[in-house]
C-alpha positions in Angstrom: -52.3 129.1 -102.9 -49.1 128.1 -101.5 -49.9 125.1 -101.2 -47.2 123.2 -101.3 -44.8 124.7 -102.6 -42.1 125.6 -100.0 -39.0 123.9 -101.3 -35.2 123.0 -100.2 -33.0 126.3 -99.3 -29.1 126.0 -99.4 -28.0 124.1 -96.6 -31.1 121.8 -96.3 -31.1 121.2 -99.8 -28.5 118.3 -99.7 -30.1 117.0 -96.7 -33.9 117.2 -97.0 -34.5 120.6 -95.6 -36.9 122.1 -97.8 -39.4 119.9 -99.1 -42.6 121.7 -99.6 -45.8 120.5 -99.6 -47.8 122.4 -101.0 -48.0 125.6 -104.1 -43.8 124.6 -102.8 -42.5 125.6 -104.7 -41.8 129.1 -103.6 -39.7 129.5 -100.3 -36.2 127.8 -102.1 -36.9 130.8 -104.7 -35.8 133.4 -101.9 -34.0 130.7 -99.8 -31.6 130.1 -102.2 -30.7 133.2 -103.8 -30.8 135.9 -101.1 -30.1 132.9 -98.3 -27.9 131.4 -99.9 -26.7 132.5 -103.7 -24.8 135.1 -104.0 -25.2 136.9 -108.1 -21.8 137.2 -109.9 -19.7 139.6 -109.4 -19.0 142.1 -112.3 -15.8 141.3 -112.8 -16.4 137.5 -112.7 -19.1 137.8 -115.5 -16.9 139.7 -117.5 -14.5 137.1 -117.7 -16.8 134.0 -118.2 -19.8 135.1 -119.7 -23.5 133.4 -119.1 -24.0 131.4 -122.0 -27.9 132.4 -123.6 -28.6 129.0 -124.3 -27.9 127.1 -121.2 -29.7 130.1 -119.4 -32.7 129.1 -120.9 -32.3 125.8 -120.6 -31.9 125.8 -116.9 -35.2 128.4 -116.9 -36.7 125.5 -118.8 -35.6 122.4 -116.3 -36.6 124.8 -113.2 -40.3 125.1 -114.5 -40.7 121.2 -113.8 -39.7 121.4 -110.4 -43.2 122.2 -109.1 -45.4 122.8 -111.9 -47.3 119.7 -112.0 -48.8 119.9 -108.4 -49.1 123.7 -109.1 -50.9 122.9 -112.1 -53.5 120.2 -110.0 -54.2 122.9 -107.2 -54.8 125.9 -110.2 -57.4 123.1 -111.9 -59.3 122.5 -108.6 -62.3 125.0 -109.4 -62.6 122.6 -112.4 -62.0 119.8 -110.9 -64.0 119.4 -107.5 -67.6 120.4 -109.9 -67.0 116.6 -111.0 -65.2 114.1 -109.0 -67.5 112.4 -106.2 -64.8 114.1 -103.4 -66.1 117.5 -104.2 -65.4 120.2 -102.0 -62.9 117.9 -99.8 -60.7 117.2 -102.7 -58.6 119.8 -101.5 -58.1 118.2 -98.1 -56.9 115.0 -99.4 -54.5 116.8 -102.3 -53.0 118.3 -98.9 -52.4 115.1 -97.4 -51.0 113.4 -100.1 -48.7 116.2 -100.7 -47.4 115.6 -97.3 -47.3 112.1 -97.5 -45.1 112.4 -100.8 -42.1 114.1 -98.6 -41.2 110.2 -98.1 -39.5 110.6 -101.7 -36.7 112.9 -100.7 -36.4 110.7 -97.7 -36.4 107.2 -100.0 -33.3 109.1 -102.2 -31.6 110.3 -99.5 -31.1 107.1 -98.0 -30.2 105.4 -101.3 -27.4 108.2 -102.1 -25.9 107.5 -98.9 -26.2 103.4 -99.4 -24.7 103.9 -102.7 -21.9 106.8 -101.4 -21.7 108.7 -104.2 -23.5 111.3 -106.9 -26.1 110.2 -108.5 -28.4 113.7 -109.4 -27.8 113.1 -113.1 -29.9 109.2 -113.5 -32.1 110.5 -110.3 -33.4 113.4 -112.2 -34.3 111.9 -115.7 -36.0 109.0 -113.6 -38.3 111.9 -111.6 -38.7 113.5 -115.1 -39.9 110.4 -116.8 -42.2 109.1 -114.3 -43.3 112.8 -114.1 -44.3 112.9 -117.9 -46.1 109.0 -117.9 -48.3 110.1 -114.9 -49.4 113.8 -116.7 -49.7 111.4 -119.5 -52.2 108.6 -117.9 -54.1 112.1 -116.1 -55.8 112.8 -119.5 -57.5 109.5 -119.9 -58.7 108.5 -116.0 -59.1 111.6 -114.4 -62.4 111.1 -114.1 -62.6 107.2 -113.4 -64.9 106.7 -110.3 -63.8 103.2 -108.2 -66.2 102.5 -105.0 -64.0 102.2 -101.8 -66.2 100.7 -98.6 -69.4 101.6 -100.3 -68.3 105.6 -101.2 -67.3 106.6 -104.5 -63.8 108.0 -105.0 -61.4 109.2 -108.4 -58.3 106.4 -106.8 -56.9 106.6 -110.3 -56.7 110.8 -109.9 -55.7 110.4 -106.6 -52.8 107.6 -107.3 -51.3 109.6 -110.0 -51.6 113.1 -107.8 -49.8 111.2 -105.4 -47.4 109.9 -107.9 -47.1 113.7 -109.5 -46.3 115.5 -105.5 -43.7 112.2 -105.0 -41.9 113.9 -108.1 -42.3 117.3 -106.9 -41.2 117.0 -103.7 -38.3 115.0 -105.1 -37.0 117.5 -107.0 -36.3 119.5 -104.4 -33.3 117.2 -103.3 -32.2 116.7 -106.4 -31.8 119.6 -108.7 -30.0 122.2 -106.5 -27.0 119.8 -105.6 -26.6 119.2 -109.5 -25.9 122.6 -109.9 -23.4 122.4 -107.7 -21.7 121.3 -110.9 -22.1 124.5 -112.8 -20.8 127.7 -112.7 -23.4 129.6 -110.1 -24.1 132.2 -112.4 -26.6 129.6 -114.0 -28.4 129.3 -110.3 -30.2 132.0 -110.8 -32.6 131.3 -114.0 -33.3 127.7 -112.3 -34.8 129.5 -109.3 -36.5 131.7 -112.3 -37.7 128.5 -113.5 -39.1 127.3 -110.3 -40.9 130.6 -109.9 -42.7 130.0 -113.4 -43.7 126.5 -112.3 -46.2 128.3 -110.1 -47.2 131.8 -112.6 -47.7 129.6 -115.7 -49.9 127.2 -114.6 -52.1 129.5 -112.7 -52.2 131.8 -115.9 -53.1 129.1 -118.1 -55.9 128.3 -115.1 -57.1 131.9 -115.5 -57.2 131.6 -119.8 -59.6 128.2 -119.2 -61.9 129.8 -116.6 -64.3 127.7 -115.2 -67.5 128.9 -117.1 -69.8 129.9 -114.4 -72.0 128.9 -111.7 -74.0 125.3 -112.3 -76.8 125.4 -113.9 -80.3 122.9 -111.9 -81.5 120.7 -114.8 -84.2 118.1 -113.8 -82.7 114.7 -114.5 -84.4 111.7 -115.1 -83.5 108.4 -112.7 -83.2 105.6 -113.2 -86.3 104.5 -111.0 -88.0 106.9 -113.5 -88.8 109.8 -111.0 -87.6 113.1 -111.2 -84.5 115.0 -109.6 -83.2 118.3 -109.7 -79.3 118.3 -110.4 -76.3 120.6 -110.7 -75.0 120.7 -114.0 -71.0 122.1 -114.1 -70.5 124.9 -116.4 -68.4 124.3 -119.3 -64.4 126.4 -119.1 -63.3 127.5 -122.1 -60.9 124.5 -123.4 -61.4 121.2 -120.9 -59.6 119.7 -118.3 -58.2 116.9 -120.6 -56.5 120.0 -122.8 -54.7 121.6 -119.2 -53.4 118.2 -118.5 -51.4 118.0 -122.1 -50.3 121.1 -121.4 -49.0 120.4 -118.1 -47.4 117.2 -119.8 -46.2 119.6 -122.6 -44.4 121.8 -119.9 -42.6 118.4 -118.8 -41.8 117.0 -121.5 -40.0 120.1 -122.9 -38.3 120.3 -119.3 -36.9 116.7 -120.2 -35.5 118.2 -123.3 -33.8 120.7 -121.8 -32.4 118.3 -119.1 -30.9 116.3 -122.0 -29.8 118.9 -123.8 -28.3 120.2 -120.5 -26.3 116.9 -119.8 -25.0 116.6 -123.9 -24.6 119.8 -125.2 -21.0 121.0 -125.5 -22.0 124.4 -124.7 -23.7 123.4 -121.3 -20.4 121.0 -120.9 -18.2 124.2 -120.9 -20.8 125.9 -118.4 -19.3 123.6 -115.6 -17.2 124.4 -113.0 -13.7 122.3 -113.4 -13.4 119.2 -110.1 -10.8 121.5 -108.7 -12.3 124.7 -109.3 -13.5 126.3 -105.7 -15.6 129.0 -107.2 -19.5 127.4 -105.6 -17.2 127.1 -102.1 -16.7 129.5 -99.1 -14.3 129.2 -97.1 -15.6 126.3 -95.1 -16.2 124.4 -97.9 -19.7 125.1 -98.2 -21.2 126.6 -101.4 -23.2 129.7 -102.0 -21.7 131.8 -99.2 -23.5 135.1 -98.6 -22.2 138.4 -96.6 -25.0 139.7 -93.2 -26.4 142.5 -94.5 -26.8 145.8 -91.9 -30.4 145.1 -91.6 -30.1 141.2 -90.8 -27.8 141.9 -87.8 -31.2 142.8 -86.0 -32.0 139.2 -85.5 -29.2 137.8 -83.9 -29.5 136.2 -80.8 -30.9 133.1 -79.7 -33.9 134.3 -78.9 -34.4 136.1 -82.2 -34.1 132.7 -83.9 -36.7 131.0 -81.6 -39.1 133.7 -82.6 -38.4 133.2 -85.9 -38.8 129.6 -86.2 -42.0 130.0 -84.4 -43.3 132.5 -86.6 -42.5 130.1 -89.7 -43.7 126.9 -88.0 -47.0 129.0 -87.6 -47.3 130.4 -91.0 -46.7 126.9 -92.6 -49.1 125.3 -90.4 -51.9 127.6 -92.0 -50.4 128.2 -95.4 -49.8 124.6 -96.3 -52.1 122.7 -94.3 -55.2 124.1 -92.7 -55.9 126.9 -94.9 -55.7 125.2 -98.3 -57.8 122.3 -97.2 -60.6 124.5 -96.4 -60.5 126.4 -99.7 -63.5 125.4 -100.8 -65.6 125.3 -98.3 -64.4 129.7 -97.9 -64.4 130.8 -101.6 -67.1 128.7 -103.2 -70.3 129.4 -101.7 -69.7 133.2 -103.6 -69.4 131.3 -106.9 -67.5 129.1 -109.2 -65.9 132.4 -110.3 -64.9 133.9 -107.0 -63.1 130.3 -106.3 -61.4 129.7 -109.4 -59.6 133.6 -109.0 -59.0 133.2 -105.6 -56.9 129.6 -106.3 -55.3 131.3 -109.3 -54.4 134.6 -108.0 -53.3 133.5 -104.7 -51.2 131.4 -106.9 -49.9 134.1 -108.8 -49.3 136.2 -105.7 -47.0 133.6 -104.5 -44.3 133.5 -106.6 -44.4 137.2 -106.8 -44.0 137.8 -103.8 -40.6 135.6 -103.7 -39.5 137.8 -106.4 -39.6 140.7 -104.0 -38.4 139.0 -101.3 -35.3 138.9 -103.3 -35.0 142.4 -103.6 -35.8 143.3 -100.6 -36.4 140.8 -97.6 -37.9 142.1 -94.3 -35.3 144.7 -92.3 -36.5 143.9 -89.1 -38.5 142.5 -86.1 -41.1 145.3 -86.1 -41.5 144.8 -90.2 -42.3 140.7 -89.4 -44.8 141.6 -86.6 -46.7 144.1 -89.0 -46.5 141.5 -91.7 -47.6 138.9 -89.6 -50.7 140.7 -88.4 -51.9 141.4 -92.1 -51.0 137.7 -92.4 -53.4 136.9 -89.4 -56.3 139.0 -90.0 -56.4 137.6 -93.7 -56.7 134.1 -92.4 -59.3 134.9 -89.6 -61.6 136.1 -92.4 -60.6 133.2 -94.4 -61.8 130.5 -91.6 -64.8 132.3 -90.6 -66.3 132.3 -94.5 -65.0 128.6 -94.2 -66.7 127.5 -90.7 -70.0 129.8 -92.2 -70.1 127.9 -95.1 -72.9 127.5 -97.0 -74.1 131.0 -95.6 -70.7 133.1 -95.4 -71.0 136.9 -94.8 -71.7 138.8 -97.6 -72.7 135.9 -99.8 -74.7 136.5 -102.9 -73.2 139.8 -103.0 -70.5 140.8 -105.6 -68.7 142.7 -102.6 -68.5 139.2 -101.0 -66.8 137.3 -103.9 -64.1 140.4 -104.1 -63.4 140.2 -100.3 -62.8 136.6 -99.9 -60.5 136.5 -103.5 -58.6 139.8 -101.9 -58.1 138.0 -98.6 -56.7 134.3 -100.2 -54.3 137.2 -102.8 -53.1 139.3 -99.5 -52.8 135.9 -97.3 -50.5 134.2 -99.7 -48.7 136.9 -101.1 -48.0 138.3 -97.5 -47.5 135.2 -96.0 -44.8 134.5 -98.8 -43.1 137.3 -98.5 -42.8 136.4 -94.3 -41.1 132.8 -94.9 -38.9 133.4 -97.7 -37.8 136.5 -95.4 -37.2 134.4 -92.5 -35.2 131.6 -94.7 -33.2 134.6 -95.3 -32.4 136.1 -92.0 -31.6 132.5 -90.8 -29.4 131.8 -93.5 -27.8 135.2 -92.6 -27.6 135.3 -89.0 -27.6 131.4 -87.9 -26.2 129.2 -90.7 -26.1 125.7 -91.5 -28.0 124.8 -88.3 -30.5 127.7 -88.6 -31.6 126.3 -91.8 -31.5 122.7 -90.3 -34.0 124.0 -87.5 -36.3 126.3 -90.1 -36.9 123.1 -92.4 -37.7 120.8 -89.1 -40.5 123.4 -87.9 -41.5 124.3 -91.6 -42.3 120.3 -92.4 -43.1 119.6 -88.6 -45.6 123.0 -89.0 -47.2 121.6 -92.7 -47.4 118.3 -91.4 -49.6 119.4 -88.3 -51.4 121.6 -89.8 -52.4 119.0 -92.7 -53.2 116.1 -91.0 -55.2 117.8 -88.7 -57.3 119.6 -90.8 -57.8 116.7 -92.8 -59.6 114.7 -89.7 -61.6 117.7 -89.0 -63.1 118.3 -92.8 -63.7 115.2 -93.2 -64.7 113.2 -90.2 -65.9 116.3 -87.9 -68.9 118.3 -88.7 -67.6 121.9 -88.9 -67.5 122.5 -92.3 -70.3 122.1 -94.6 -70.7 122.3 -98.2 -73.9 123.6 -100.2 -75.6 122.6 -103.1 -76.5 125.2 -105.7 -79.3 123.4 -106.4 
């Protein structure tokens, strides 16, 4: 899923622009480098070559940007089998990776109370709050606390909150401290991000979930009998993907160290009067309009464009991924644990792509758009259908509803980091302003209101196996 992970592009990253809620992680991985990044020129490499180490040290520091939220939305499958929330756990990991977006907002406003750069303390803070909370996961994921006579996981729930208040942060902080270094090293950090959403979601599909439940008559404590879901056993437990996510963070940290002592990184920065990250303007990253992007000029090109992302972001990270469950499970544990992962997969691919080769034009978007569309009306009717879906039972089912989350997120991926990129293009500084209002105006919409209707309307109903 892309969940929340649509992060800060060029222009927006010093001012908030791209926070992602949910897999974000993905948009600033085209924003910034077709958007905004241009790739050193031959001649420029040849004279000041990309140091190996500090390449992979900034790979390194680019996988903690999102990889922890990444890494709760992969484990869901696991996860939602045996916290009392169950299948509207991911309705309230949406909201609360909406809610986090107050952390960009929180630093911005102490950078400007305290007028200057502080990126460098900002960032090892993140980091180290970051590692404590993977840390604590381990130990209380699975502590049940009664709130107005319901059960709910607060301590999972805190320290997810805690975990998508990093996230979210990072967006804001990591992209103007490479404004620092030399911009050839821009381009493994937006690598990095792009494995903060692959590994996890690989390491999801090595644990598996181990299969449908399995009824076992249980014993109350009344002494009568009752017949119960037991949840299949994955292949390592969920305690072991937390370490690892903390293991991914931790070695992050290091790199961030290293980054900030090492004499080689030192050497990788660009001198105080240097004006190699600066156009002429005085803004960094300047990029040249491609043929193709001159299609979208026009004010009324850039409406349509900000309503197609506004759109896309309301489903991608807010309704959609709050309903997850409620359109993949009822064909399996299996079919829902590989359509979180894949679709997970699918996003950052897609990015990659979009680098390559962003959408030419209008007629491209439109077509795009209506795969985008049709995917997601298949998703919500399995989800509104739920317990009885179409197809459900049947193995044809479970591959339908994984293809449609894969083509959905991919697709839809592949639209907004295009669209970042025609605006940065065609429109500018306040293109990019506009694109991250509508994309956090569209995610917040979509979120909150999906979150009411799971879990205070009757529309969509879970099942149990048993």
């Amino acid at each position: 899923m892309e969940i929340i992970s649509n992060q800060t592009e060029y222009g927006i990253i010093r001012r908030l622009q791209f926070i992602n809620t949910a897999k974000p992680v993905y948009s600033a991985l085209l924003g910034l480098t077709k958007i905004g990044v241009e790739l050193p020129r031959q001649e420029e490499s040849r004279k000041m070559p990309r140091d190996w180490l500090v390449t992979v040290l900034f790979i390194l520091l680019g996988i903690s940007s999102w990889v922890a939220v990444n890494g709760l939305w992969v484990e869901l499958p696991v996860l939602v089998q045996r916290l009392p929330e169950s299948w509207y756990l991911a309705s309230y990991l949406v909201a609360l990776v909406q809610v986090a977006n107050l952390g960009p907002l929180a630093y911005s406003v102490l950078r400007r109370l305290f007028n200057k750069n502080i990126e460098g303390p900002a960032i090892h803070s993140i980091l180290l709050v970051g590692c404590l909370s993977t840390g604590i996961l381990p130990f209380v994921w699975n502590k049940i606390t009664p709130v107005l006579g319901r059960d709910h996981s607060v301590a999972f729930l805190a320290l997810a909150f805690t975990l998508a208040l990093v996230d979210c942060t990072s967006s804001v902080l990591y992209f103007p401290y490479m404004a620092s270094f030399r911009k050839t090293y821009l381009m493994p950090l937006l690598i990095g991000e792009g494995l903060s959403g692959l590994l996890p979601g690989l390491v999801a599909l090595v644990q598996g979930v181990g299969g449908n439940p399995q009824c076992v008559n249980k014993t109350q404590p009344d002494g009568s009998h009752k017949i119960v879901p037991v949840p299949a056993e994955p292949r390592f437990s969920i305690e072991v993907f937390f370490f690892i996510l903390l293991g991914l963070l931790i070695l992050s940290w290091v790199a961030f160290i290293l980054i900030r002592n090492l004499q080689r990184a030192k050497a990788a920065r660009v001198p105080s009067n240097s004006t190699e990250n600066l156009s002429e303007s005085g803004l960094p990253f300047k990029s040249t309009p491609s043929p193709e992007e001159v299609n979208f000029s026009g004010r009324k090109s850039l409406y349509i464009l900000l309503g197609m992302q506004a759109f896309i972001c309301c489903l991608s990270n807010g309704v959609l991924p709050a309903i997850q469950t409620f359109s993949a499970l009822p064909y399996g544990n299996s079919a829902y644990h590989f359509a979180v992962t894949l679709a997970s997969i699918a996003n950052p691919t897609a990015c990659f792509i979009t680098i390559a080769k962003p959408a030419p034009n209008f007629a491209t978007l439109w077509s795009l758009l209506g795969v985008v569309m049709v995917a997601a009306g298949y998703i919500l009717t399995t989800a509104v259908m739920s317990p009885a879906p179409p197809l459900v039972g049947m193995v044809i089912g479970g591959v339908l509803v994984v293809a449609a989350w894969v083509i959905f997120s991919g697709v839809g991926a592949y639209l907004r980091a295009s669209i970042a990129s025609i605006l940065r293009t065609v429109g500018g500084h306040s293109a990019l302003f506009n694109y991250g209002a509508v994309m956090q105006a569209g995610s917040c919409v979509g979120a909150i209101s999906i979150f009411l209707v799971v879990n205070y309307a009757s529309v969509f109903h879970a099942y149990s196996p048993c």
